[in-house]
C-alpha positions as CSV (number, residue, x, y, z in Angstrom):
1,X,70.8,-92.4,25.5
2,X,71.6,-96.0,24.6
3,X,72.4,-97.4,27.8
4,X,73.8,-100.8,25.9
5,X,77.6,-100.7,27.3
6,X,77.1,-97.8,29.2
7,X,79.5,-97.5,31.8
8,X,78.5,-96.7,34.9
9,X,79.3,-96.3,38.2
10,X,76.5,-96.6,41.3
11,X,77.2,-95.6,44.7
12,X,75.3,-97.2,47.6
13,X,74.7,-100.2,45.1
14,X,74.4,-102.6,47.5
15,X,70.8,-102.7,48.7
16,X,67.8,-100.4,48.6
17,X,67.3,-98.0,45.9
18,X,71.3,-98.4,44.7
19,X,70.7,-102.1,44.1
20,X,67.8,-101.8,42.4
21,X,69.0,-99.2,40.1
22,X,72.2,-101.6,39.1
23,X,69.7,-104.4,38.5
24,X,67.7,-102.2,35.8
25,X,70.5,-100.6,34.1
26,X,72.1,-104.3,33.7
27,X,68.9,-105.7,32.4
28,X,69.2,-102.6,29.7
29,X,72.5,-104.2,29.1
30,X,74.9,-101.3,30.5
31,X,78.3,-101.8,32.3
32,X,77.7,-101.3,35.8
33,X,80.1,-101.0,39.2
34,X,78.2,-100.6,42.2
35,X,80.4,-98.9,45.5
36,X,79.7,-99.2,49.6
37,X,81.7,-99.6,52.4
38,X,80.9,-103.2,53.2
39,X,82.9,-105.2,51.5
40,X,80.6,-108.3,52.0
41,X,77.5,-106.8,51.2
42,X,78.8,-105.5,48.2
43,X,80.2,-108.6,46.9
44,X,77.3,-110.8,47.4
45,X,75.4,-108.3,45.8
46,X,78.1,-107.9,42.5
47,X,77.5,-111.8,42.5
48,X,73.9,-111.6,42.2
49,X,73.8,-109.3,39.7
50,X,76.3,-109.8,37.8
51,X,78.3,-106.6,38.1
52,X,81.6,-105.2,39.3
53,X,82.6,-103.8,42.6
54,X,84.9,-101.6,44.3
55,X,84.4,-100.7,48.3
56,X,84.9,-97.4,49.5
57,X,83.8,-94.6,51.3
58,X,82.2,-92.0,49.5
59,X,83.0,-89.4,52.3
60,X,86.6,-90.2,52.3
61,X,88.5,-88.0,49.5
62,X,90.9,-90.4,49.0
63,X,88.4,-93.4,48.5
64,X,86.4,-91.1,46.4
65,X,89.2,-90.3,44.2
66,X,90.4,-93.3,43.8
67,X,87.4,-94.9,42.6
68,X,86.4,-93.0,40.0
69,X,89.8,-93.2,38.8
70,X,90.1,-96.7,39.0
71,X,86.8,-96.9,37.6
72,X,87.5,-95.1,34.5
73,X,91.5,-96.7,33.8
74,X,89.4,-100.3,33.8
75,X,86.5,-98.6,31.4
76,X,88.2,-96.4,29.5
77,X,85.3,-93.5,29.8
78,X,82.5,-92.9,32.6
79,X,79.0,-92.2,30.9
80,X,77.2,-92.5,33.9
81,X,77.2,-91.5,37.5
82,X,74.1,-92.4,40.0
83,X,75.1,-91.1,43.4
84,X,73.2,-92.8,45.6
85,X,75.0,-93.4,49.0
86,X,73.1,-91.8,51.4
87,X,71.5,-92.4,55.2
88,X,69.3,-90.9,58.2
89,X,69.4,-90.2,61.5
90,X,66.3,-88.4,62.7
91,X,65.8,-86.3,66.3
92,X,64.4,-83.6,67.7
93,X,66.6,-80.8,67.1
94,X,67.3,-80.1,71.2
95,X,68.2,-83.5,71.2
96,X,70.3,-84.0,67.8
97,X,74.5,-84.5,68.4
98,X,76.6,-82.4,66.3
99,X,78.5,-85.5,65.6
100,X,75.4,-87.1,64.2
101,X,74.8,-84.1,61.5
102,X,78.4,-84.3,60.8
103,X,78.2,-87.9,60.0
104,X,75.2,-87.5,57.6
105,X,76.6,-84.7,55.7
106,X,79.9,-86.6,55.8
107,X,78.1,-88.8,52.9
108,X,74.6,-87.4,51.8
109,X,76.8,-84.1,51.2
110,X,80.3,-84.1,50.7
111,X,80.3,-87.5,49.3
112,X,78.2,-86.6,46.8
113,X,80.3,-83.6,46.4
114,X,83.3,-85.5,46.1
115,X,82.3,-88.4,43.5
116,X,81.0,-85.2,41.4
117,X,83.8,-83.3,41.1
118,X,85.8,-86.7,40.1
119,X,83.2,-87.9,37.5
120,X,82.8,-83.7,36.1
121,X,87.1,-83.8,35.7
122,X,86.3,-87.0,33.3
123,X,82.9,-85.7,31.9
124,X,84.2,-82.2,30.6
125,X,87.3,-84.6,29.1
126,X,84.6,-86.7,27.1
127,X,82.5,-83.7,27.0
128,X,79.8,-86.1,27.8
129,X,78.3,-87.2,30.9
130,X,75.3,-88.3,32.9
131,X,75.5,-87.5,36.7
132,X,72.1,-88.5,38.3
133,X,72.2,-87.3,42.4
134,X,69.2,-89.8,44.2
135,X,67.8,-86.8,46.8
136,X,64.5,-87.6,48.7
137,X,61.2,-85.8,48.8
138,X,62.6,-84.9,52.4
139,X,64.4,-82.2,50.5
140,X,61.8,-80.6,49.1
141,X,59.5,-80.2,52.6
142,X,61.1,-80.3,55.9
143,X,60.1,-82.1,59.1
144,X,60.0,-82.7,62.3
145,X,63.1,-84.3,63.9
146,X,64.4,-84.3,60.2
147,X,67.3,-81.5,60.3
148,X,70.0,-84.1,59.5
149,X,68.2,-86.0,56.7
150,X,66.2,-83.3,55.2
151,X,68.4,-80.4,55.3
152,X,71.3,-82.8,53.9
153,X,69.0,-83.3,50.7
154,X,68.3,-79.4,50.6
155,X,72.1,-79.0,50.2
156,X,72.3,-82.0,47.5
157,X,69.5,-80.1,45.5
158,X,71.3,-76.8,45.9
159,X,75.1,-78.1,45.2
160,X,72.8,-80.2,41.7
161,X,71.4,-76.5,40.5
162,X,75.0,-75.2,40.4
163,X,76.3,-78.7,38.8
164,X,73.7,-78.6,36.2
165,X,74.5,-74.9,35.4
166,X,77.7,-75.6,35.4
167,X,77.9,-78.6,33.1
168,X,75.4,-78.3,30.3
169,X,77.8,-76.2,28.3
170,X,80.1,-79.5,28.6
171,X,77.2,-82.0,26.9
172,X,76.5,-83.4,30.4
173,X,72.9,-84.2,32.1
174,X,72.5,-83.4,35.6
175,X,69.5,-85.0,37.2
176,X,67.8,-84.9,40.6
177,X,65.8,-88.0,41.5
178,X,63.4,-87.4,44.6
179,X,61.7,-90.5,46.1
180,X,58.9,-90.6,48.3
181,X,59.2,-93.4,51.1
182,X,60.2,-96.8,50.2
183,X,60.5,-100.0,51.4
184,X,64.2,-100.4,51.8
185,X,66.3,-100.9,54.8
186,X,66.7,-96.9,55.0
187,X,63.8,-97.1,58.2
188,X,65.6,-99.7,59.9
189,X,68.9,-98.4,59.9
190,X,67.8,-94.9,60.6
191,X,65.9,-96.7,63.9
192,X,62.2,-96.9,63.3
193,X,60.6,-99.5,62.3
194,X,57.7,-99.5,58.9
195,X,55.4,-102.2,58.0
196,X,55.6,-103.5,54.5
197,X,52.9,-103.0,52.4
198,X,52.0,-103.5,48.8
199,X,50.8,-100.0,47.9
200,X,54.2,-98.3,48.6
201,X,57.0,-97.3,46.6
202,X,60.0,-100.2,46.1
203,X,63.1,-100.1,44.7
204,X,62.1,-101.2,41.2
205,X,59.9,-97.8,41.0
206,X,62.4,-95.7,41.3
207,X,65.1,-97.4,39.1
208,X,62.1,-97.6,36.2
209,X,61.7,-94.2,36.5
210,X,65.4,-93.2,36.6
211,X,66.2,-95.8,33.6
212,X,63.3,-93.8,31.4
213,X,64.9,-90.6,32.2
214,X,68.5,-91.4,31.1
215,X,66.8,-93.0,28.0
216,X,66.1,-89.6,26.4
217,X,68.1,-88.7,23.7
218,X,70.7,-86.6,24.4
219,X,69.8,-83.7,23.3
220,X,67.4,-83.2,26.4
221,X,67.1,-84.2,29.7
222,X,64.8,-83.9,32.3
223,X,66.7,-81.8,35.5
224,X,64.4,-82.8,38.5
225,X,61.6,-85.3,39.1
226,X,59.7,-86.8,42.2
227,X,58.2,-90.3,42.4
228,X,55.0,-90.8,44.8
229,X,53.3,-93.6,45.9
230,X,50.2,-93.4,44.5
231,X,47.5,-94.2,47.1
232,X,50.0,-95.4,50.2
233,X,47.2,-95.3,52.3
């Protein structure tokens, strides 16, 4: 697709892998509203890239509703949706809270869940659509002291099959995006620290990659990729 005027909505667009793919699609000229919680964060980050905002909670049904709503009475359509709010918490598994699961799933999951059941109600409308779900290589190979992160992208691979199936007879892509590590704020937050280094994946790798995959015409899509580092070592 064209993505000139495309209107789009990111979630997690913030920082990390969100930001960076809001910074791409804007270069390829396309409408673009990022989403997070902080309200700060996101609006310095609007500012710098010229885009619109609108904070809210993916995991909260109300927030989720509302902003795809919102989204689309300002738009008038939603081509795109990149759900990308997502977070870690890693621990053995004799040690891992049920609280902490919950809280992962809470957006990994069922946020994603929820923004995708509001953007399919206004893709099978249009009968077009783009929903592109950022996963993780985590959720292709599990891990130690990974059950929260890695089984959280299992279930967003799972819940993008049935999407996909469900979807294509509506004209709209489904797409699953797995990164390989990179060098975002993700370690930090999740409580470990990772040197920086110039042979591994940023931001911008990821958004190139997801900006050539929506750039296939329409009549074909491509329903899962990884990207790797390619010598990280």
């Amino acid at each position: 697709m064209d993505l000139k005027g495309a209107k789009t909505l990111i979630t997690g667009g913030s920082e990390g892998i969100g930001k960076g793919i809001a910074a791409a699609f804007r270069q390829e000229g396309a409408d673009v509203m990022i989403t997070g919680r902080n309200a700060d964060k996101l609006q310095t980050a609007a500012a710098e890239l010229g885009v619109g905002y609108s904070v809210g909670d993916v995991g909260n049904e109300e927030d989720a509703i509302r902003t795809v709503r919102e989204f689309v009475e300002q738009h008038g359509r939603l081509d795109i949706l990149v759900n990308n709010a997502g977070f870690g918490l890693f621990a053995p598994l004799v040690e891992m809270e049920l609280a902490d699961l919950e809280s992962v799933y809470r957006t990994n999951v069922f946020g994603a869940f929820l923004m995708a059941r509001e953007a399919a109600k206004v893709f099978i409308e249009q009968q077009s659509g783009n929903l592109i779900n950022i996963s993780s290589t985590s959720g292709l190979k599990g891990g130690r002291g990974s059950t929260a992160y890695s089984s959280s992208k299992f279930a967003l691979r799972g819940m993008t099959d049935c999407w996909r199936d469900e979807l294509r007879r509506h004209n709209v892509r489904v797409m699953l995006v797995n990164p390989s590590e990179v060098q975002t704020e993700f370690s930090t937050k999740a409580g470990y620290h990772r040197e920086a280094s110039d042979k591994k994946l940023r931001s911008q790798e990821i958004a190139d990659a997801v900006v050539g995959a929506i750039k296939i015409d329409d009549r074909g899509f491509i329903p899962e990729f990884s990207v790797f580092a390619t010598n990280p070592f």
